[in-house]
C-alpha positions in Angstrom: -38.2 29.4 1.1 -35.1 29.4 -1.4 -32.1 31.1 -1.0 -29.8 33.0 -3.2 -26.1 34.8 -1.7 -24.0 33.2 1.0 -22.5 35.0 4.2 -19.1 33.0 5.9 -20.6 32.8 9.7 -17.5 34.2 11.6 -15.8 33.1 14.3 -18.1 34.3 17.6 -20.8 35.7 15.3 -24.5 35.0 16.8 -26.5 32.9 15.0 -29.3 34.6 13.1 -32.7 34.3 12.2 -33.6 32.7 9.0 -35.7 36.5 8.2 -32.9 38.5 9.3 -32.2 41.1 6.6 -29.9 40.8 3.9 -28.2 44.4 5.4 -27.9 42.9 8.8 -26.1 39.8 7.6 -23.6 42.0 5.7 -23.0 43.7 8.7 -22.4 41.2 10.9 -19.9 39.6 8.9 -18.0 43.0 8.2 -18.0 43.0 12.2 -16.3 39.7 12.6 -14.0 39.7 9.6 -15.8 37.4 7.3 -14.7 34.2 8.2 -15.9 31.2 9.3 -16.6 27.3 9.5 -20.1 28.0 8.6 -22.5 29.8 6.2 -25.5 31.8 6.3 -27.9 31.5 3.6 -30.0 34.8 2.5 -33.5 34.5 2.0 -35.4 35.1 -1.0 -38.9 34.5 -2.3 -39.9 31.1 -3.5 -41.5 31.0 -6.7 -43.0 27.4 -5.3 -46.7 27.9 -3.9 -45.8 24.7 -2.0 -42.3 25.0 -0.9 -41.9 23.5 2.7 -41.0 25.6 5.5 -37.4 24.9 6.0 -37.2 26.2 9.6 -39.5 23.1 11.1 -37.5 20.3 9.4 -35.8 19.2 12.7 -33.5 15.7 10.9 -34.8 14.3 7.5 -34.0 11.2 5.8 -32.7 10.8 2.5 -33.1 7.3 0.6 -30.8 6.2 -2.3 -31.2 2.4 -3.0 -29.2 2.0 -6.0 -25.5 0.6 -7.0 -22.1 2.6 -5.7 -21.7 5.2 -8.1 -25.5 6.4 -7.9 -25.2 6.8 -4.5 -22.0 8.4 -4.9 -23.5 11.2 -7.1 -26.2 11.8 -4.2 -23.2 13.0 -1.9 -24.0 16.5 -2.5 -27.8 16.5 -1.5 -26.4 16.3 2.1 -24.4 19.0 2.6 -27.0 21.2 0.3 -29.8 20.0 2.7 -27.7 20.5 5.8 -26.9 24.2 5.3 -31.0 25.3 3.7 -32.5 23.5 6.8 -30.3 25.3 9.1 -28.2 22.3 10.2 -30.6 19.8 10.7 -29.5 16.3 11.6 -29.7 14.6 7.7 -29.4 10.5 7.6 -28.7 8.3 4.9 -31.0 5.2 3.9 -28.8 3.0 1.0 -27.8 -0.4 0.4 -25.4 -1.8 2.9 -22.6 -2.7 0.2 -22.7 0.8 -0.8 -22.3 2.4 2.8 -19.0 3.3 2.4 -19.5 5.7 -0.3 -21.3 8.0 2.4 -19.6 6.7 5.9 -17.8 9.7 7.3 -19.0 12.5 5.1 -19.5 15.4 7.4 -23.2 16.6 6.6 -24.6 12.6 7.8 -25.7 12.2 11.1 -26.4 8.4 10.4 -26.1 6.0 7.6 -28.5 3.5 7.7 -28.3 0.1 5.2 -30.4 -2.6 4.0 -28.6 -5.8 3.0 -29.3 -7.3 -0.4 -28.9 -10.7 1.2 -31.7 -10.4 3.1 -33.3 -11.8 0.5 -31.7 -15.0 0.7 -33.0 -15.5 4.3 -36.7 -17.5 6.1 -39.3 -15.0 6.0 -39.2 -14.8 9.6 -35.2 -13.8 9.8 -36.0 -11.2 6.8 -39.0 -10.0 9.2 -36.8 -9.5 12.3 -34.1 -7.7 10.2 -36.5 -5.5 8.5 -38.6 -4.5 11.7 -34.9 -3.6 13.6 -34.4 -1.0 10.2 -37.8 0.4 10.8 -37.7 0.6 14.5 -34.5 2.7 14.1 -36.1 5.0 11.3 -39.2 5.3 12.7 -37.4 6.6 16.6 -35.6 9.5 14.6 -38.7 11.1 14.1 -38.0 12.7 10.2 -39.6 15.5 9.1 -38.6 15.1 5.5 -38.2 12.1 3.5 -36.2 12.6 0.0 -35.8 9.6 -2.3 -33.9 9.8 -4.6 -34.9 6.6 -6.9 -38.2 4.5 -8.0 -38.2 1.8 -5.5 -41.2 1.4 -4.4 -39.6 1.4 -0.9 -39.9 4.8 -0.6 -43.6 5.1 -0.8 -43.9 2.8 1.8 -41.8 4.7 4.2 -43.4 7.7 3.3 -46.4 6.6 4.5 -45.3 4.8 7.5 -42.8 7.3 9.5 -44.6 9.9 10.2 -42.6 12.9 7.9 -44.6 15.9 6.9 -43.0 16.3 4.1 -41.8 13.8 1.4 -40.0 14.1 -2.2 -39.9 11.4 -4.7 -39.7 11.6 -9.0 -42.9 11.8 -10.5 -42.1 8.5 -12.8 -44.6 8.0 -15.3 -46.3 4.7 -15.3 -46.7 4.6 -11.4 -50.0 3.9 -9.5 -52.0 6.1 -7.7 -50.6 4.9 -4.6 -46.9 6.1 -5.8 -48.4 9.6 -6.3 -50.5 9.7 -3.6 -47.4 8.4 -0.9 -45.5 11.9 -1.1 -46.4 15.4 -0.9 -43.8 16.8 -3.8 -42.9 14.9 -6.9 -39.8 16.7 -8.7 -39.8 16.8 -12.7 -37.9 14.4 -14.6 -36.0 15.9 -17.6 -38.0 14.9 -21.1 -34.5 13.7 -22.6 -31.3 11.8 -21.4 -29.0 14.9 -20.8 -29.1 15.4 -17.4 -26.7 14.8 -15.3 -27.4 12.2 -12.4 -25.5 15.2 -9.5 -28.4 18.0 -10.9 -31.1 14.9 -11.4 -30.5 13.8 -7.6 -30.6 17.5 -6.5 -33.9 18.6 -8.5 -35.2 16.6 -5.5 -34.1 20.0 -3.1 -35.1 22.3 -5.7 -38.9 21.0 -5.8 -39.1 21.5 -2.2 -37.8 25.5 -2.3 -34.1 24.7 -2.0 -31.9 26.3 -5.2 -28.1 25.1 -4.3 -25.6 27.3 -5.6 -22.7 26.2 -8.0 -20.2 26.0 -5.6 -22.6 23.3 -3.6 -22.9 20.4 -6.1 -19.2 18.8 -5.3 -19.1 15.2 -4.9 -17.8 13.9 -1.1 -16.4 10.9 -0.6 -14.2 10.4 2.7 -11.3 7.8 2.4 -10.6 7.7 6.4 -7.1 7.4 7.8 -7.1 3.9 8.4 -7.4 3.8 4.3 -4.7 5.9 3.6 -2.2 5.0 6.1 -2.8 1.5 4.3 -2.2 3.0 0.5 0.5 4.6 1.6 2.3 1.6 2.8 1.3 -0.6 0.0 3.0 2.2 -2.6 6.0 2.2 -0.8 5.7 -1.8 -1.3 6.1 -0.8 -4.9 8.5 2.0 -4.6 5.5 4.2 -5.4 5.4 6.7 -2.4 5.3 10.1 -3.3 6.2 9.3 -6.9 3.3 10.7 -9.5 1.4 7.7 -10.8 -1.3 7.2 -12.9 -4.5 5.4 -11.7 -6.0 2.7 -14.6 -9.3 0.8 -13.3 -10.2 -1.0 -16.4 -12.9 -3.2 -15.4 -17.0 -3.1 -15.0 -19.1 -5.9 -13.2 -21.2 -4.6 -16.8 -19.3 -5.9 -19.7 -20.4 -3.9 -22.5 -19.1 -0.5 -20.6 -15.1 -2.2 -21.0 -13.1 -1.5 -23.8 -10.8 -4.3 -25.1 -8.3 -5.7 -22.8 -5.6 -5.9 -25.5 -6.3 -2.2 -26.8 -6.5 -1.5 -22.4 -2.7 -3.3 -22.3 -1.3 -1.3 -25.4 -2.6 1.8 -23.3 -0.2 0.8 -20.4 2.5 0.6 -22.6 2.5 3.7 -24.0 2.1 5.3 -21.0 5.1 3.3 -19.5 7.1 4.6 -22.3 6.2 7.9 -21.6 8.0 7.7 -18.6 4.7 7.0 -16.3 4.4 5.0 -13.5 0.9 2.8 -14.0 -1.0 1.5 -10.9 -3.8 -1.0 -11.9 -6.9 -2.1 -9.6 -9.7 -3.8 -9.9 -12.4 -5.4 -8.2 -11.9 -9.0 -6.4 -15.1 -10.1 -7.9 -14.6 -13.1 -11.0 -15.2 -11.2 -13.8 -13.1 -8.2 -13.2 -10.2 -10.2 -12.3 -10.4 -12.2 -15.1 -10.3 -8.9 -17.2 -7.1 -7.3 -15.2 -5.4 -10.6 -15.5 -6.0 -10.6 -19.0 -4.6 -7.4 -19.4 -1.4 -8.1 -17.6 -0.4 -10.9 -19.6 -0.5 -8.7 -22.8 1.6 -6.1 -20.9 5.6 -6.9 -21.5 6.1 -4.5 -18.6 4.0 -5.0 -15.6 2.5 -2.5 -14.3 2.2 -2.0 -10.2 -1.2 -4.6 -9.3 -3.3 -3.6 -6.6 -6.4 -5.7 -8.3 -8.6 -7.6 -5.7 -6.8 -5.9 -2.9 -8.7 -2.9 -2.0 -11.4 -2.0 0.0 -13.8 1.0 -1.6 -11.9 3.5 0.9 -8.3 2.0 0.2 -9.3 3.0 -3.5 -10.6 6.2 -2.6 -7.6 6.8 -0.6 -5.6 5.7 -4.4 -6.9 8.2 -6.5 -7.0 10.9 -4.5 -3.0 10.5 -4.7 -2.9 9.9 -8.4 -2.2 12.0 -10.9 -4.9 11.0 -13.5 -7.4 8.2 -13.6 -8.5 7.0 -16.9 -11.0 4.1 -16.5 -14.5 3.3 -18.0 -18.1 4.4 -16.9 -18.0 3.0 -13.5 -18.2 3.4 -9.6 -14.3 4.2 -9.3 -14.5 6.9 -12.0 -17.0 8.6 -10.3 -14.5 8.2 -7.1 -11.7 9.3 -8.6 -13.8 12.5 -9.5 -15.1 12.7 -6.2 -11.5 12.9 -4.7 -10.7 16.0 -7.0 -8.5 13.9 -9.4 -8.8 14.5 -13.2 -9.9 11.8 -15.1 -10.2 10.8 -18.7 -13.2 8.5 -19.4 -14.5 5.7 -22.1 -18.1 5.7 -23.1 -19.8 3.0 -25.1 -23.8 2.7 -24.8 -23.9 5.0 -21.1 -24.6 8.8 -21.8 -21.8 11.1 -20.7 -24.3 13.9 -20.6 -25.9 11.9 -17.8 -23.3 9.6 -16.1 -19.9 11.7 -17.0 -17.0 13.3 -14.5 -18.6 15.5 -12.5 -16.7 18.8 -10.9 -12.8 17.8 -12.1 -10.6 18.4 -15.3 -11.6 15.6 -17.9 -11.5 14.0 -20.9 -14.8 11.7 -22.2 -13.5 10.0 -25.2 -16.8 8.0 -27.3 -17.1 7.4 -31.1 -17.7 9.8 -32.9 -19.7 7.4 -36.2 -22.3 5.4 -34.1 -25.0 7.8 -34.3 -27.2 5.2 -31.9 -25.1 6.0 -28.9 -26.2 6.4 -26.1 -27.9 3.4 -26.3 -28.2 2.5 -22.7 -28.7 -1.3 -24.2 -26.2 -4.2 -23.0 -23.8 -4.1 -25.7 -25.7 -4.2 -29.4 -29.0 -6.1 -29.9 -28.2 -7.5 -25.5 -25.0 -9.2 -27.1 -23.2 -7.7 -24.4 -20.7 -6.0 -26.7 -20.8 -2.8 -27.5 -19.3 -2.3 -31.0 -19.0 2.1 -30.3 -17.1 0.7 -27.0 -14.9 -1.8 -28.5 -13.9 -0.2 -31.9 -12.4 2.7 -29.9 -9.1 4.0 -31.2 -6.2 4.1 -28.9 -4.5 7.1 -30.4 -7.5 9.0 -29.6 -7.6 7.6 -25.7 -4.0 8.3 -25.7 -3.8 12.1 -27.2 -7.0 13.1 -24.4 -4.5 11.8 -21.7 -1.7 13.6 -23.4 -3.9 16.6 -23.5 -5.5 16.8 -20.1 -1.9 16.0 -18.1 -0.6 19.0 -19.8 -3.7 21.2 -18.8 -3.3 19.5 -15.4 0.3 19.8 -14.8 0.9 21.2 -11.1 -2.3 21.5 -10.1 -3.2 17.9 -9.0 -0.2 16.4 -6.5 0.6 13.2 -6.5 
């Protein structure tokens, strides 16, 4: 079953029947004043021969085993998921370094991670870890499996917990044993211009679900604790309530970053426009390295909160910043997830696939390598990308002129 027009459930309103009418749900929420924490969803025909019946999925699992910003762009599956299967309980299966991305967001009931060191461990430690995380899948009984990658995880679980239903990509090259693991395998676009948020939710829309525009937002929660802690490192640097502007140079990937020198040059034009610069970066080697670079070619520092955040505490950042202007990484697709406007430098990535999603932005990428996207590692795997690296800084500059002027009082600081 799909759905098409959405009715605010109002306050004291009963709860309906998936089949009520379309004229009945109008009246009810003319009766109660049309408002509400929750939403009805109208019924309409699936075209799908094959699309699940909504009403029996009781919880469902969704699996997304893939780096931060991946998972990140998966946020709005839950909520979509929630609200079609009439609130059903929907859990999270992803790394566990990448459990923060999801912890707290309103439409998971649980978040459940595997740790990438598990590899390191004896067989019979990795055994003992990996029977506990199927014990605890397999006792929440899931209806509905959606995985939302290739690992070849999912087919296993598919065929291993019990769902009825299960929804994977239909990847070419795959054995018969992918194919055969799940009952729905979604499409996968013929070209590169699709962005991850609609990839990610083509999952839903193979099973009978059609989210509605105002459904694909990103969700990221930063928590209290995270920005109780922001807030008292900007007043550290004379920061609170001041607008700043939010610049995360740095990749654990190389060939996404964009010269540290041109990078420093950017902070000082901005300082001499009058704006406040707040610079992070990740406490891993290589990022630091780059950041330090940068603030040794800076003749005024900028305020460094490098190596000192946790993935909330940044979160928490840039929801409070005015712009963010970083390259095609996890905290860009943060700082988009917390509403704030970003402008963007692609090398070799696609921004038709991996761009801003949902929020005011700028995606600055040559305009004379007709190769790009690439998606290599920087040209012929040197690990430098010459469409990245030859980037202008009057061009990055004038896209963060022009977006804070289209920005200007709608994104506080």
């Amino acid at each position: 079953m799909g759905w098409n027009r959405l009715y605010p459930k109002p306050e004291g309103a009963p709860l309906l029947a998936r089949r009520t009418s379309e004229r009945a749900r109008a009246a009810v929420a003319h009766r109660f004043g049309g408002r509400g924490e929750f939403c009805y969803r109208v019924p309409m025909s699936s075209p799908l021969p094959d699309a699940i019946p909504l009403a029996e999925v009781r919880r469902a699992l969704v699996t997304k085993l893939r780096h931060h910003g991946d998972v990140l762009l998966a946020s709005p599956v839950f909520p979509v998921l929630r609200a079609a299967a009439g609130n059903a309980e929907i859990d999270a299966l992803v790394y566990e370094d990448t459990r923060p991305m999801l912890e707290g967001h309103p439409a998971i009931a649980q978040v459940h991670g595997i740790d990438r060191g598990w590899k390191q461990l004896s067989a019979p430690a990795r055994a003992a870890r990996e029977w506990r995380l199927f014990a605890a899948l397999r006792a929440r009984r899931y209806d509905l499996l959606v995985h939302l990658s290739e690992h070849p995880r999912g087919a296993w679980l598919a065929r291993t917990l019990g769902v009825r239903h299960a929804v994977a990509p239909n990847v070419g090259g795959k054995s018969s044993y992918w194919k055969n693991s799940f009952t729905h395998l979604f499409a996968q676009p013929l070209n590169a211009r699709r962005h991850m948020v609609e990839w990610n939710l083509d999952a839903l829309r193979r099973i009978g679900i059609q989210p509605s525009p105002e459904e694909r937002r990103l969700g990221l929660v930063a928590g209290p604790e995270a920005e109780a802690r922001v807030r008292t490192l900007l007043v550290s640097h004379g920061l609170e309530g001041r607008p700043f502007v939010h610049v995360h140079p740095a990749s654990r990937w190389s060939f996404k970053c964009w010269p540290e020198e041109r990078m420093a040059e950017l902070v000082g034009a901005l300082q001499a426009r009058g704006h406040a610069v707040v610079l992070t970066g990740a406490p891993t080697g290589d990022e630091r390295r780059q950041v330090s670079a940068i603030l040794a070619l800076c003749p005024r520092k900028p305020a460094d909160l490098s190596g000192q955040l946790s993935l909330k505490e940044l979160a928490a950042l840039t929801a409070r910043a005015r712009l963010f202007i970083g390259v095609d990484s996890a905290p860009m697709h943060m700082a988009a997830a917390m509403g704030t406007p970003v402008v963007a430098l692609f090398g070799p990535s696609g921004e038709a696939q991996w761009g801003p999603w949902g929020v005011p932005h700028r995606v600055v990428a040559s305009l004379t390598h007709a190769c790009r996207p690439c998606g290599i590692d920087g040209c012929g795997g040197s690990k430098v990308s010459d469409c990245l690296v030859t980037l202008p800084g009057e061009r990055v500059l004038a896209a963060v002129d022009e977006l804070l002027q289209q920005t200007a009082g709608t994104h506080a600081a």
